[in-house]
C-alpha positions as CSV (number, residue, x, y, z in Angstrom):
1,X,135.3,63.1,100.3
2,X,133.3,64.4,103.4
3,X,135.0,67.6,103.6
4,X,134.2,68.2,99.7
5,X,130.6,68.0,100.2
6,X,130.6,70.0,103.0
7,X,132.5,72.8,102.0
8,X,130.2,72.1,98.3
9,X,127.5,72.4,100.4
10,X,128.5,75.4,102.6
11,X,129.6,77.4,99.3
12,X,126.2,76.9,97.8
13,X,124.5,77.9,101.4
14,X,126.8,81.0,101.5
15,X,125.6,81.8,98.0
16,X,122.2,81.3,98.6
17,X,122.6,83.1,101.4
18,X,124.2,86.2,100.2
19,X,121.6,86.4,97.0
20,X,118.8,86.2,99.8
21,X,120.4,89.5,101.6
22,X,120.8,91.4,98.4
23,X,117.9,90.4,96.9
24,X,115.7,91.9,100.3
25,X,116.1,95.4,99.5
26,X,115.1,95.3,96.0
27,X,111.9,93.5,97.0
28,X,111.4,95.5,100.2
29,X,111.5,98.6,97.9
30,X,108.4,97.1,95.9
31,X,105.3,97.7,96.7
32,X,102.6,94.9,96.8
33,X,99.0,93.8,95.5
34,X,96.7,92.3,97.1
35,X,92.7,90.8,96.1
36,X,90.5,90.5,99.5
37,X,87.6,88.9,99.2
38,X,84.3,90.2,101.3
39,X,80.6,90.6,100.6
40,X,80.0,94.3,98.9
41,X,78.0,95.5,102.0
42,X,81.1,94.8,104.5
43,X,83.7,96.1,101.4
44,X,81.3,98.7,101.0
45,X,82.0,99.5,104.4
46,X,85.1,99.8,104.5
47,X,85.6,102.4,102.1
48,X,82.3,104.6,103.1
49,X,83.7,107.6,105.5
50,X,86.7,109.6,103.4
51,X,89.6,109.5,105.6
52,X,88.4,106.9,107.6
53,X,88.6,104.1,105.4
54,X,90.1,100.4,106.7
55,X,90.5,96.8,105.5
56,X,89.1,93.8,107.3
57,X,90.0,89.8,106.0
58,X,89.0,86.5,106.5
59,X,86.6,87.5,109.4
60,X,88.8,89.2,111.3
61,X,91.8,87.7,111.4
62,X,95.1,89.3,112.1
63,X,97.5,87.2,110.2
64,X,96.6,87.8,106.9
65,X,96.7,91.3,107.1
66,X,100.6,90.6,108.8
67,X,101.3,90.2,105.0
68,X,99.9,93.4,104.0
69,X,102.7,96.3,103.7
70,X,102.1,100.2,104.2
71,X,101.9,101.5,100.6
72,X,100.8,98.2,99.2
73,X,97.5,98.1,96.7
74,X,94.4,96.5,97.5
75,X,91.3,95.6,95.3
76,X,88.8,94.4,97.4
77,X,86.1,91.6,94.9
78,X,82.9,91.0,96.2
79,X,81.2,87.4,95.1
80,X,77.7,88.6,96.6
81,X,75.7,91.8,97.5
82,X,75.7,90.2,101.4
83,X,77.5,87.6,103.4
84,X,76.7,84.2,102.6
85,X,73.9,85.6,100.1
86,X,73.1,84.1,97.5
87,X,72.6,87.3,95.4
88,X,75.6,87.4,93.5
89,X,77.7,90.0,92.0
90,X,81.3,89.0,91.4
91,X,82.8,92.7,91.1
92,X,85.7,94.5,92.4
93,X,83.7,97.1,94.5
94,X,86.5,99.2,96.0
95,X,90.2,99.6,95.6
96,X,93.2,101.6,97.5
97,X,96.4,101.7,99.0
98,X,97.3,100.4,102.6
99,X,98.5,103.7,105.3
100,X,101.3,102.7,107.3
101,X,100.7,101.1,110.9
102,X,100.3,98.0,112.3
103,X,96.6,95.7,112.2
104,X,94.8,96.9,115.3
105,X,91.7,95.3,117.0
106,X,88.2,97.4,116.7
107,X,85.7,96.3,118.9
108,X,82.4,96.0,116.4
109,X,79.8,95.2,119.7
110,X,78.0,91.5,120.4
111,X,81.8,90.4,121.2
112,X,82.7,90.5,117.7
113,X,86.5,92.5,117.8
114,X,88.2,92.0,114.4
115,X,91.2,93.6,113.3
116,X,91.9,95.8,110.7
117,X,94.1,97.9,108.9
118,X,93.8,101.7,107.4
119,X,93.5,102.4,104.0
120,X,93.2,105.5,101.5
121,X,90.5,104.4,99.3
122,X,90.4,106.1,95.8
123,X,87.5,107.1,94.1
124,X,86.0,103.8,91.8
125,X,83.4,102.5,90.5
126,X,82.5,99.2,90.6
127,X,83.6,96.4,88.0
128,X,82.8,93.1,87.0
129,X,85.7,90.6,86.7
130,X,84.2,88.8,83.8
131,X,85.2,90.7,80.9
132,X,89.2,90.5,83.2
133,X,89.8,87.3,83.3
134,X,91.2,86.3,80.5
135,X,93.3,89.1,80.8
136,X,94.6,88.2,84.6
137,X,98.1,86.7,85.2
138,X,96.4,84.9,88.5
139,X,94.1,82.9,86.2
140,X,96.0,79.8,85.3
141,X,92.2,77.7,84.1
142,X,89.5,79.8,83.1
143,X,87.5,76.8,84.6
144,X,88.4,77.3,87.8
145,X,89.1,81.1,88.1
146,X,87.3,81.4,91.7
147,X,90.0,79.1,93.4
148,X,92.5,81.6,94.9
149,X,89.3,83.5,96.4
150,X,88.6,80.8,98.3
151,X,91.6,82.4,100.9
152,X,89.9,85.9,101.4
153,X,93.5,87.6,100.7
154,X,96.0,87.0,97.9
155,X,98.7,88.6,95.8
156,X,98.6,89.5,92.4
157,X,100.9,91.4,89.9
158,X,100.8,95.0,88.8
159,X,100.0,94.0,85.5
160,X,96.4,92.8,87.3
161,X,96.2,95.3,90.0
162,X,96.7,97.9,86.7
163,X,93.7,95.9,85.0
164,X,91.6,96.2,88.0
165,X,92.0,100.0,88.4
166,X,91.8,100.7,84.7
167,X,88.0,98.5,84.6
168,X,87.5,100.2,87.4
169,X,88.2,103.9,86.3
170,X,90.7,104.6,89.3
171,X,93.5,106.9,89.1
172,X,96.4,104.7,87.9
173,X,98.7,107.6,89.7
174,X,96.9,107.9,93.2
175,X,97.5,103.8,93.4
176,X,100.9,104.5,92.6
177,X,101.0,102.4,89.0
């Protein structure tokens, strides 16, 4: 009776194992979406020189932008004008697609060395998410839309990354969609 459960057990590891490999490829080959979540003057920022544009998440932090692929998409909402404002905006302010190379650590002055990551902005204009979010995947209660912003970086679908670049009048081609 032993041995049948283990060898049970071993086949289903094996197959789990084997649909894990082959399924790799097919989701390497994908590219991802992203939402990061910054004040508009810091997203603002990031996006301001052409050909010089970068991504910067959670304050700074390296391991979330680990999770973020060369060619992936990024949308970058804004909740307020300014860091810990109180003038709010709740807009997608800029919106582009991750260059290849790793996170790197830029030394800002006063101590303060976050890292970052490149990115090829595309030209956009700003958007409010109200009139999306009844429309985004993400959203599982309308009543509590804001909760996945709450960890500066998330994934989303292309179907909402398409949203966000159509409200946003981005070329649907330059991102890749």
């Amino acid at each position: 009776m032993r041995n049948a459960i283990s060898s049970a057990a071993s086949q289903t590891f094996r197959q789990a194992t084997l649909w894990t490999e082959s399924a790799a490829p097919a989701a390497a080959a994908s590219r991802g979406n992203w939402i990061a979540v910054a004040s508009a003057t810091h997203a603002r920022r990031g996006c301001a020189q052409p050909d010089a544009g970068y991504m910067q998440v959670c304050h700074g932090k390296v391991a979330p932008l680990r999770r973020v692929k060369p060619g992936d998409r990024v949308a970058y909402y804004a909740p307020t004008v300014t860091m810990g404002g109180s003038d709010r905006l709740q807009a997608f302010v800029s919106l582009g697609v991750v260059k290849p190379g790793e996170a790197y650590a830029f030394d800002m002055g006063d101590g303060f060395v976050p890292y970052r990551k490149d990115v090829d902005y595309v030209p956009a204009a700003e958007a409010a998410i109200a009139p999306l979010l009844d429309r985004f995947e993400f959203v599982q209660d309308r009543a509590r839309w804001g909760y996945a912003f709450r960890f500066g970086l998330f994934a989303i679908s292309d179907h909402d990354m398409r949203l966000i670049a159509e409200a946003m009048g981005a070329d649907a081609q330059a991102l890749g969609l």
